[in-house]
N, C-alpha and C positions, 0 to 999 in steps of 0.2 A: 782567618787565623792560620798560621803556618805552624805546623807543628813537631815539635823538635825532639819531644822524648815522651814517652808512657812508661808507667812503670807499675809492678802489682807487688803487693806487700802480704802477708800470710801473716796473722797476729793471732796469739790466745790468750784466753782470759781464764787462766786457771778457777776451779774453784774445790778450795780445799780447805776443811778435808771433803774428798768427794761423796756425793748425795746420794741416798737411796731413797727413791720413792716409792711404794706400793701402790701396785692396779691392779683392777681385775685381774686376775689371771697369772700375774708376775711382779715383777719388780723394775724399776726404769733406774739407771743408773747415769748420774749428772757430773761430766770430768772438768767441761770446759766451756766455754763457747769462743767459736772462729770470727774472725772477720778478715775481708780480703781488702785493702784499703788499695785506690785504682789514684796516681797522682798525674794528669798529662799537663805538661810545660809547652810553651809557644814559644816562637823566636823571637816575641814582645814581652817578653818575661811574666807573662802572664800564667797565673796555676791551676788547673782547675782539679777537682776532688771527687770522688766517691768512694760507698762501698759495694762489697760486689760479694755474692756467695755467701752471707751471712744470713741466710733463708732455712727457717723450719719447715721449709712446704715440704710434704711428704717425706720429711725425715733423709732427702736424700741420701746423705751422708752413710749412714744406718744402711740402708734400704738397697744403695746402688755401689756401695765401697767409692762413691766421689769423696776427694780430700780438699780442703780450702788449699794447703799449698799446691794442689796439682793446679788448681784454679788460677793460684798467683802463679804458676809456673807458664799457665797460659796465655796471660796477660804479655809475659815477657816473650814467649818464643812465636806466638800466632798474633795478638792484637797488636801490638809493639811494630814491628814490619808491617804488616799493612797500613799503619798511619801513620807511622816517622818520619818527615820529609812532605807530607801532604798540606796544600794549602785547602784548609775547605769553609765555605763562605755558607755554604746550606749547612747546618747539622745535619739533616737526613743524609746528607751524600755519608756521614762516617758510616752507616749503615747499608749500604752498597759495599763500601769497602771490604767490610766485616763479613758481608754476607759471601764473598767471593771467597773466602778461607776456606781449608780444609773440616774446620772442627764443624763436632758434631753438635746437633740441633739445641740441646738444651746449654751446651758449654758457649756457642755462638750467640744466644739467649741473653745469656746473663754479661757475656762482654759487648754485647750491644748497648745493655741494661747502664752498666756504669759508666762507659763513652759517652752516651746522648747526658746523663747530669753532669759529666766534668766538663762538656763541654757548653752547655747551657750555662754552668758557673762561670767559663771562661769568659763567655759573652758576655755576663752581666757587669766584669769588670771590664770588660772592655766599654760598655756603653756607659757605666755608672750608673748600673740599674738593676735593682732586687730580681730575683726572674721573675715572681711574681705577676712584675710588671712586662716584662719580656711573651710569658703567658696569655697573659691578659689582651696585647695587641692581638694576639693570634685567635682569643675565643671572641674576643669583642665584649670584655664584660669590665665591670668594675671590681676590681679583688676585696675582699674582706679579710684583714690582717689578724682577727681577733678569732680562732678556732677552737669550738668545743671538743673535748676530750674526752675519749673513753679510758677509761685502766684496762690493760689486759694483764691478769695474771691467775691468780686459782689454781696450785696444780697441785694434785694427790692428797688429800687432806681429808682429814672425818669432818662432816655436814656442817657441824657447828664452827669448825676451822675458816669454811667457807663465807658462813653469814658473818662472823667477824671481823674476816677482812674485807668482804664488802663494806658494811658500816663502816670501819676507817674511812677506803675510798669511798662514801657519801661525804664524812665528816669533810673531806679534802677540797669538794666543789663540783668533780667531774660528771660529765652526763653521764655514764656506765660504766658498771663491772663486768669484764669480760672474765672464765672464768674456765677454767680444763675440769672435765668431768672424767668420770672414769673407772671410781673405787666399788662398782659394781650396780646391778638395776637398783635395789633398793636403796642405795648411799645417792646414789645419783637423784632418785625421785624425792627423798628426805633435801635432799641440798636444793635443790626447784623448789619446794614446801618452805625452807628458812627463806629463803633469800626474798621470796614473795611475802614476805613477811618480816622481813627486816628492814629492808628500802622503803623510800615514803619517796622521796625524788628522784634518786638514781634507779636505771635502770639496769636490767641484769639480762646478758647474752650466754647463752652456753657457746665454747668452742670445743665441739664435739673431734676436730677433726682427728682422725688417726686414732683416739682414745675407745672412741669404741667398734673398730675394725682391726684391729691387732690380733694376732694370732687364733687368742679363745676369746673369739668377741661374742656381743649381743643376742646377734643375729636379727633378722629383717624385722621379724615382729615384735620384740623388745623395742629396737629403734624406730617404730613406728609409736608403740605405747608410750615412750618417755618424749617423743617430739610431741605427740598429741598432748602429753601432759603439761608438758613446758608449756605450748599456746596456750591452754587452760589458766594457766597461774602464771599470764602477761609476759611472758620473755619476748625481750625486745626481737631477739634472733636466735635461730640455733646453725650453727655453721658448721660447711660442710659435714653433713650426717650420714651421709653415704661415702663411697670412692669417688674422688672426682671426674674420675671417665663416667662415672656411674649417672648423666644427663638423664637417663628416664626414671630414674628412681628421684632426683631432686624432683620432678615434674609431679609421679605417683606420691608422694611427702609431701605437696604443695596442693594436692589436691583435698588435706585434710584442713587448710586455712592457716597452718602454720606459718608465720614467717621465717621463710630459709635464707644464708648467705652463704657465699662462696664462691671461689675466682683465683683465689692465690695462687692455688697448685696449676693453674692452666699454664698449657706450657709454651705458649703465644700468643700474642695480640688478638689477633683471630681467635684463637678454643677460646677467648674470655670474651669478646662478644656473643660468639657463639652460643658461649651456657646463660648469658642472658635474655638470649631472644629464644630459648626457651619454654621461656614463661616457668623455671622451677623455681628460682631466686626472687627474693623483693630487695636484696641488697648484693650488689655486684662488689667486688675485691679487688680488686687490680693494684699494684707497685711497680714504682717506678723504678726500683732496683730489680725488677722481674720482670718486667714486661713492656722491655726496649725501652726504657725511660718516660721521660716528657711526652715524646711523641709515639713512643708505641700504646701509651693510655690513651690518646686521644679520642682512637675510633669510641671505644668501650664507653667513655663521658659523652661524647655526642651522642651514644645510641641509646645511652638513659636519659638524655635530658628529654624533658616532654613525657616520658613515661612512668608507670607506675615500678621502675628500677629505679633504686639509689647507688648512685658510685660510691664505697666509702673506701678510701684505701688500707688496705695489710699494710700494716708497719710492725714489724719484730728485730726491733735491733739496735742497733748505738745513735747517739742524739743526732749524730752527723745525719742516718738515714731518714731519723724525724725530720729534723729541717727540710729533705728533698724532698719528701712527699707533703710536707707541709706549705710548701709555695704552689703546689698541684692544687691544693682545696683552696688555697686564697684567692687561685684566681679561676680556675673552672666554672663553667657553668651549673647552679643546682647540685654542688657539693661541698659539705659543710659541715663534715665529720671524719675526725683524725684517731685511730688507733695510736694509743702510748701506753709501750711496754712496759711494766714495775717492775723495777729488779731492789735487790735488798738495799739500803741505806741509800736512796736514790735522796740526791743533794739538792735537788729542784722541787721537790715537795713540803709543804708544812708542816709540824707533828703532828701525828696520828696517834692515839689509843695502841695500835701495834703495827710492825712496818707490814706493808702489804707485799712487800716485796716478793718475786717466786724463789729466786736463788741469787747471788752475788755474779756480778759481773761490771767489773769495774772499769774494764776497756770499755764499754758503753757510755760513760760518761767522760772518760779524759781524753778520749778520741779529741775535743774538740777544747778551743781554750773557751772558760768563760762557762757558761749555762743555761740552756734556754729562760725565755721569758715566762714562766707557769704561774698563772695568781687566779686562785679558785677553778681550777678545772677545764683552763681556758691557756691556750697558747698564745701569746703576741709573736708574731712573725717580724725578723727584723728588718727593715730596710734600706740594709747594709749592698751592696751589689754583689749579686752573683746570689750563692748560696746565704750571703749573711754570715758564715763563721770561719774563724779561721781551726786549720786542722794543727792540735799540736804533734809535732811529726818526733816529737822525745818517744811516742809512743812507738817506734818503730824497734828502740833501745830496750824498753819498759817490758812491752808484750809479745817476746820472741814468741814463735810457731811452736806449738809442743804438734808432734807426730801424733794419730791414733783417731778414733772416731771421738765426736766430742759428748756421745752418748751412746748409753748401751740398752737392748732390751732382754732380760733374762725372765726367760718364761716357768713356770710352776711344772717340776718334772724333769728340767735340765740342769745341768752342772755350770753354776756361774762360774 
């Protein structure tokens, strides 16, 4: 494929009026959510897509003052020239390219991240073929089109908030309730107690991550006491419960029989085999929008297949990013569960008792024309070439960039 132009787009999805949450300790405030939409064209007029920078992993944003427009600003002045005018016949070779750049490690990361799926998509229209299928040459397996679903959502709510909107997502078909904890030890052990008693087939995940290391967090022996508890009262997983540099504390966690996940925040292909071989995780994370795409997951799914690690992908983001990681589990080896984000009035769900949704974000779904396949808690993967969807690019009009972080954390004692 010769390739003619890249380009990175900066979009937000307002959510207004803006959110306040309560957490231990403070207040979390919800403006926006980003996404960086990545479109590269060929000199066969062919399109390929992704998004880029639309990761809650570690709160970068928050945490490091990184912006999605500096991200699409990058797209344009650093990834753009190193691949405009390039014929390349390998995928892997766009990542030599990229890696010869100036930018720094986590920013070269993530433009790695969304090259390798535009240009996986590119391919699949060039051959007339899902990637899926494209996958599946390369692991030597037969894909499964048909992907069980978790729900991720749960954030900041009293106990009973919790069990309720589980029960929805039961009522809905999906295998689990992923779920933010946070509103303090005993809120948190009370919402472990409902939920293990409101499911009868779904199962129920805590996503610990960041919620309880914030400012005035836990601390060690707390998050020791509520992981033990969670195992106790069947949690399918408690994820990232520690810092994710924090490798020997997943291991001292893992030593209590708990089942741990985590992998997202890793901030390469390698730190996320790495934290599996381990031995502190029974469920590895990896994204393909984070971790060099297609082929930067690969190592990390070969190095769980055969062992007592599941690959399950992180997916936090718009329907486009489910698709991507969605052709990853169809045809990988021994993985067979899909993270899907709830956001409010999600158009691909059936009615629910109450929406499960965490907050409004509606760039998540018009990203794309059309709406995935969801019936009973299960994704049909399309077998359209490439990614399967097309991106409606009205969005570009619709969901200008608002400036500013797209969340706040104001802590108890300081001046919001």
């Amino acid at each position: 494929m010769h390739i003619t132009s890249v380009s990175g787009y900066a979009l937000s999805s307002p959510i207004e009026p803006v959110q306040e949450r309560p957490f231990f300790g403070g207040t979390r405030r919800l403006r926006k959510r980003d996404v960086v939409l990545v479109v590269v064209e060929t000199k066969a007029g062919h399109q390929g897509v992704a998004t880029a920078g639309a990761s809650s992993s570690a709160m970068r944003e928050y945490f490091e003052g990184d912006s999605q427009g500096t991200f699409a600003d990058v797209i344009e002045t650093d990834v753009a020239p190193a691949l405009e005018g390039e014929s390349i016949d390998d995928i892997r070779s766009a990542r030599d390219l990229l890696a010869a750049t100036s930018l720094p490690a986590h920013l070269r990361t993530e433009a790695i991240s969304a090259i390798d799926v535009a240009l996986y998509d590119i391919r699949g229209k060039e051959l007339g073929m899902p990637i899926y299928d494209l996958l599946a040459e390369e692991y030597e397996t037969d894909p499964t089109t048909e992907i069980p679903l978790y729900a991720s959502a749960g954030m900041y709510m009293e106990p009973e908030g919790y069990a309720e909107q589980a029960a929805a997502i039961e009522s809905l078909g999906f295998f689990g309730y992923k779920y933010r904890p946070g509103i303090g030890p005993d809120g948190d052990r009370r919402t472990i107690d409902l939920l293990a008693d409101a499911l009868d087939e779904t199962e129920f995940m805590l996503d610990t991550h960041t919620w309880w290391k914030l400012e005035n967090g836990y601390g060690r022996d707390t998050v020791r006491e509520l992981v033990e508890h969670a195992a106790e009262q069947d949690a399918y997983w408690i994820e990232e419960p520690v810092e994710p540099a924090d490798h020997d504390g997943y291991v001292e966690l893992a030593e209590t029989g708990a089942p741990l996940a985590g992998g997202e925040s890793e901030s390469s292909p390698a730190a996320l085999t790495e934290l599996g071989r381990t031995g502190g995780v029974e469920f590895l994370q990896g994204d393909v929008r984070h971790h060099e795409g297609f082929t930067g997951c690969r190592d990390a799914i070969e190095f769980c297949a055969g062992r007592e690690v599941e690959f399950v992908p992180h997916n936090f983001g718009t329907w486009l990013g489910l698709q991507a990681n969605a052709h990853l589990v169809a045809a990988a080896p021994e993985v067979r569960l899909l993270e899907y984000p709830v956001f409010e009035d999600d158009p691909a769900l059936g009615e629910a008792a109450v929406d499960p949704g965490m907050y409004p974000f509606e760039l998540a779904f018009d990203i794309i024309e059309g709406r995935p396949a969801i019936e009973d808690g299960r994704l049909s993967v399309s077998d359209a070439p490439g990614l399967g969807v097309e991106v409606d690019l009205d969005v570009l009009e619709e969901y200008p960039f608002v400036e500013g972080p797209w969340t706040e954390f104001h802590y108890e004692g300081e001046t919001a």
